[in-house]
N, C-alpha and C positions, 0 to 999 in steps of 0.2 A: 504494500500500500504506500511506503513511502517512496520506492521508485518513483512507482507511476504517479504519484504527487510531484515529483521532482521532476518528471518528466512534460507533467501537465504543463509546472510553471517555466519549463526550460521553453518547448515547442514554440510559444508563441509570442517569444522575444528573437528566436533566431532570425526569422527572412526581415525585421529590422534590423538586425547587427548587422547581417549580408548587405544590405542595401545602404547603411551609414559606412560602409569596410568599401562598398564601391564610389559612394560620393566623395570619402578621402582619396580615392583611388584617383579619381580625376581632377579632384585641387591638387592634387601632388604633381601630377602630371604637368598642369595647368602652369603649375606656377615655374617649374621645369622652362616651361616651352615661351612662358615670358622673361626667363633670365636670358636663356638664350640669346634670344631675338633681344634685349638691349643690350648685352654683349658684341651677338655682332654689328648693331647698328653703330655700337659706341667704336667698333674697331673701323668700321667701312667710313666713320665720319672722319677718323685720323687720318687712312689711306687715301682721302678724298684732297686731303690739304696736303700730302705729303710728295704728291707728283702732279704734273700740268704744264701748261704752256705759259711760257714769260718774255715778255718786250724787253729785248734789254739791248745796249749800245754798246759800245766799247771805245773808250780811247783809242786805242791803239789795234785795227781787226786783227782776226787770230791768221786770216788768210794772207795779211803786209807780212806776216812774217815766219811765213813758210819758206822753206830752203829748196832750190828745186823741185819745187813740188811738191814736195814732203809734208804734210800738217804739222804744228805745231804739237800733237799729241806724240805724233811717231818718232818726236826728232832723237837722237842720239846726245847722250847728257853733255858730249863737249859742242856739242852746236847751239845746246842750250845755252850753257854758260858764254858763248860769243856774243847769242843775239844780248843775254843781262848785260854786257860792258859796251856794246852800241847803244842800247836804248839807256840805259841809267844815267840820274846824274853821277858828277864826279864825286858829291861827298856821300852819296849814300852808294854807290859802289865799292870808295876806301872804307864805310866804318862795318860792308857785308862782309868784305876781305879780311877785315880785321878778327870778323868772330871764325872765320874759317875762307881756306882759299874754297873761288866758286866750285874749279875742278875737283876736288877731295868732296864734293857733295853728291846724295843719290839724285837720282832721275826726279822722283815725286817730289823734292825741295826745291829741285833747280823749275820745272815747272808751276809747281806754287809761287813762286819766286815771281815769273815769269809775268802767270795770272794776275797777283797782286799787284806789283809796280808797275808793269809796263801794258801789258791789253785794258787793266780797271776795269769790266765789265760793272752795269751799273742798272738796278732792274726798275723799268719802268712802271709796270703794272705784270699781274699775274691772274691765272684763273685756274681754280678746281682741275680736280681729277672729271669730274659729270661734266662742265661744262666744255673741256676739253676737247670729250667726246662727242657729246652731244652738240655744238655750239660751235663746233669747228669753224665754220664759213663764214658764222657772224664775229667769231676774232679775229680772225686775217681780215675780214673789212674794217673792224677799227683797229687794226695796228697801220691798217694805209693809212688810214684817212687821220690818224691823230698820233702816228708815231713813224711818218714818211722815213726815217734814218735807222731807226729799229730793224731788229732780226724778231722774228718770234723762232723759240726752240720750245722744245718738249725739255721738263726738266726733271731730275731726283731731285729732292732736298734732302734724302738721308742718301749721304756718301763716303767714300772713306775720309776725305778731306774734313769732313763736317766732324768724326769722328778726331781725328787729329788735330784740330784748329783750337784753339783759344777764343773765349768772345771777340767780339768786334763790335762796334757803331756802328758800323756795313754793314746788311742783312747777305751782302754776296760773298764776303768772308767770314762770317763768324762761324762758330763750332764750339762743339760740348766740351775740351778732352780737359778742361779746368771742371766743371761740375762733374764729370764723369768718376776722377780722381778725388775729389773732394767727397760723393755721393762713397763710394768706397774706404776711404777714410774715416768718415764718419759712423758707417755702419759696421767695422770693425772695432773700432772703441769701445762701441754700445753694446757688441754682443758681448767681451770683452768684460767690461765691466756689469753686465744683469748677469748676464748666467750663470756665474757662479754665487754671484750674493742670494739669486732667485732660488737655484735649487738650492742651498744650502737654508735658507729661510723653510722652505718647504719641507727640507729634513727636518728641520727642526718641531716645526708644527703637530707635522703627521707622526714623528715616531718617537720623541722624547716630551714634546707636551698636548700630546694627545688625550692622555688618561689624566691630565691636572687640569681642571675645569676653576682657574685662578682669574681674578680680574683682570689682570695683564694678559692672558692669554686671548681672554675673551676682546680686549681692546684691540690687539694684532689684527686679530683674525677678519673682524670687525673695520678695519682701518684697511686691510688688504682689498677687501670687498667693495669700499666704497671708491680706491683710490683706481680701481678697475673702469669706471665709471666718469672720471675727472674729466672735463674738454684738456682738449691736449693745449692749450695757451696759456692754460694756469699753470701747467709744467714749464712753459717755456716761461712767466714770471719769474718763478721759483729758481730757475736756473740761471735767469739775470741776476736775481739778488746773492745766491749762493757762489754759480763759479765765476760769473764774471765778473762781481764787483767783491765780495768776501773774500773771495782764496783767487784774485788776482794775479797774486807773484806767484800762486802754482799753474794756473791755467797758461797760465802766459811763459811762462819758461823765466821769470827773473829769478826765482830763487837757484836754477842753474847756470846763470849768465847764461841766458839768450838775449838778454834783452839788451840793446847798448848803449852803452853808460848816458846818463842824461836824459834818457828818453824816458817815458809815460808805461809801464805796465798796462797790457790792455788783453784782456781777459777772455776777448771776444775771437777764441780760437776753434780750429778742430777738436781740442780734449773738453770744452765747458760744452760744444754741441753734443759730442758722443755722450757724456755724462749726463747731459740734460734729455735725450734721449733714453739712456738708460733707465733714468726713473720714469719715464713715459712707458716703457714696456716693462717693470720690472713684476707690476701685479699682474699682467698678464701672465709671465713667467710662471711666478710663485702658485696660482693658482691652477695652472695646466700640470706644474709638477707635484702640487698637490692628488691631483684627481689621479696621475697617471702611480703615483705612490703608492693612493689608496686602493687603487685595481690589484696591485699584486695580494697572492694569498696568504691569507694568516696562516694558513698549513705549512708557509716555505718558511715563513719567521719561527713556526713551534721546532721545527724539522732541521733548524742550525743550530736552534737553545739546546736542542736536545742529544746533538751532538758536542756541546761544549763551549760551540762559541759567545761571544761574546757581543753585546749591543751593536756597536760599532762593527766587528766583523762584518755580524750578518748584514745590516745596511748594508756595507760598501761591497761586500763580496755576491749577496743574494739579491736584496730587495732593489740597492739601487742598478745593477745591471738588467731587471725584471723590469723596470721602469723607465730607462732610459729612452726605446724606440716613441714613448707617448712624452717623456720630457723636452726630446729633438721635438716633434710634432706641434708641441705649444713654443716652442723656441724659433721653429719656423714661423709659426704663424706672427709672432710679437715682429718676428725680424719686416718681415711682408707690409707691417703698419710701420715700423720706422724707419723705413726706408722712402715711403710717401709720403712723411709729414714734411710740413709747411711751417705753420704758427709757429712751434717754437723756435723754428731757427731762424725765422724772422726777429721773435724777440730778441734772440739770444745773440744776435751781431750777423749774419749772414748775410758775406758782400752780395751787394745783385749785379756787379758790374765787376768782374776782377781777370786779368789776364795771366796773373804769375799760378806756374801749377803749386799746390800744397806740395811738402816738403817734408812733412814732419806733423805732430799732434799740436805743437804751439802755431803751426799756420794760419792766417785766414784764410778765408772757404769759402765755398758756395756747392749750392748742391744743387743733382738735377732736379725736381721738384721747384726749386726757386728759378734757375733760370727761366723753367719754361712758364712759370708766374710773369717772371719780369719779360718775356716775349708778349703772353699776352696783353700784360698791361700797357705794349706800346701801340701808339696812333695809328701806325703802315701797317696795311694789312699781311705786307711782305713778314712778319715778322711772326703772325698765324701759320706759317708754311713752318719755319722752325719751330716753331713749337709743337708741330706736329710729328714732327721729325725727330725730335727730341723724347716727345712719349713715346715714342717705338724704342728708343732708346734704352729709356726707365723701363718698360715693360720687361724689353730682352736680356736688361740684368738681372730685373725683379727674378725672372724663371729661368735666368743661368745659374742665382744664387740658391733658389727653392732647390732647382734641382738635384745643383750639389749638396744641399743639407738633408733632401730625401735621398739619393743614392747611399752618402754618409751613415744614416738612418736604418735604410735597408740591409748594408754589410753588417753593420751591426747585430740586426734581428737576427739574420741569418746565421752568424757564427756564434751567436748563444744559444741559437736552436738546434 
């Protein structure tokens, strides 16, 4: 009787569970197929900006100074460095000789070279990847009609050049390879300094004051959780007040002599961002290596005690290798957010205009994220083309660096298993 009582009440709640188990079926989906499709809209909108057709002029055409024929692309690097000492002036010829003779230089310098001082290309207007396509006939009629002297070309904006360049004022020479440097500098600090405060914070929680239910414990905990939660520009306050004006002589290299004699301590380097970053991702940390801590089994922790060892052993020999593949995985994830933040390395001194590569932890910096801020925030639209070119950029390191931290991740799994 009580079966079929059980039964009675089971029968006619099921073909609604079925039918609630299929309407999540399709918001899942659903929602699936709108990430998607803003994914790829948000990719097809960059690609859009990042090739096209441009008006552009030249001082000096690339075709005045072909060699028999030859285009200036093909030419052989000492025909290069010929046409550099006709076309230069005299004092900017002696002070190129000076940093190195032209002939001891590669091919792709003596042509940048080339590019920059003596042809000057100079872009007059540009248009989309869609219009490019679509609109063809009506650009070639206004490049006649309002750019008679103009070439129109098909162009990349992500090139190797663009890769190797330093900013510029000039949208036709500038390049990442100062934020690119910088973006990597930064992001090695920061791993640097969270993750080991983070897991160690997390060992602590999970496995020595776990079972003490103390007021201080409860505030950590408490404090961890909330600070998960912070806009990232109250980090980047906190970072102004702390490393760049507090521990000035440490961020800044003066208490090592770097700084030269006379000069102003300024705070506002690579070590105050990565730190300031660091606390930006550090409760993320803390709390992934919490969860991934508290996944392993209480049977492997009774199963070390019970062999002899001791607290600390088994941590470091059983639970933290048991935990590691999910500690990499929230170590990933923090890295992925700090490597796109904005606001605080704006607060925190982040040149938006700087030509000299980083050097060191006391450098000033810029990052990609900021450059491609300060592209957008300029008037010519010329300058939306690099910054589109630049997020391909950020992207391809964002998932050169994931990757390597999942390959990292996965050796690991594997040779514990």
């Amino acid at each position: 009787m009580k079966t079929n009582g059980a039964e009675d009440l089971f029968q006619p709640n099921l073909p609604r569970r079925h039918r609630i188990g299929r309407w999540g079926l399709i918001l899942f989906q659903i929602s699936t197929l709108v990430g998607i499709v803003v994914l790829t809209a948000l990719v097809l909108n960059v690609l859009n900006r990042t090739f096209g057709y441009v008006a552009m002029t030249y001082q000096v055409p690339p075709e005045a100074l072909s060699i028999n024929g030859i285009p200036v692309e093909r030419l052989h690097p000492l025909d290069l460095a010929y046409l550099l000492r006709q076309h230069l002036p005299p004092d900017l010829l002696a002070r190129l000789e000076s940093e190195g003779p032209l002939e001891q230089r590669d091919r792709r310098e003596l042509l940048d070279l080339l590019t920059t001082k003596v042809m000057r290309p100079k872009v007059l207007e540009t248009w989309t990847l869609a219009q490019s396509i679509f609109c063809r006939q009506a650009i070639q009629t206004r490049v006649e009609r309002l750019y008679p002297d103009a070439r129109l070309v098909f162009r990349s904006w992500l090139t190797p050049e663009f890769l190797t360049r330093p900013q510029s004022s000039r949208p036709e020479f500038a390049g990442v390879r100062t934020a690119v440097l910088g973006s990597l500098w930064v992001v090695a600090i920061t791993i640097a300094f969270a993750f080991p405060i983070g897991v160690g914070t997390a060992i602590y929680l999970e496995e020595y004051a776990k079972g003490k239910d103390t007021w201080v414990n409860r505030i950590i905990q408490t404090n961890i959780n909330n600070l998960a939660g912070v806009p990232s520009i109250i980090y980047g306050i906190l970072g102004l007040a702390i490393f760049v004006r507090a521990l000035a002589p440490l961020t800044s290299g003066a208490i090592f002599g770097l700084v030269p004699e006379g000069a102003t301590a300024n705070g506002r380097t690579i070590l105050s961002a990565g730190l300031t970053l660091g606390l930006l991702i550090l409760p993320i940390i803390i709390i992934n290596s919490q969860e991934a801590i508290r996944a392993v089994p209480k049977s492997l922790r009774l199963a070390s005690y019970a062999l002899g060892a001791t607290q600390w052993q088994t941590i470091w020999h059983h639970v933290l290798p048991s935990a590691m593949p999910g500690i990499l995985t929230g170590t990933i994830l923090a890295m992925s957010r700090a490597i796109g933040e904005t606001a605080p390395l704006i607060v925190v001194g982040a040149s938006t205009f700087i030509t000299v590569d980083p050097t060191g932890p006391f450098s000033k910096f810029t990052t990609l994220p900021i450059q491609i801020y300060q592209w957008t925030a300029r008037p010519q639209d010329v300058f939306r083309h690099l910054a589109a070119a630049a997020i391909i950029v950020l992207l391809v390191m964002l998932l050169a660096l994931n990757a390597t931290a999942i390959i990292l991740r996965n050796r690991y799994a594997k040779r514990r298993g």
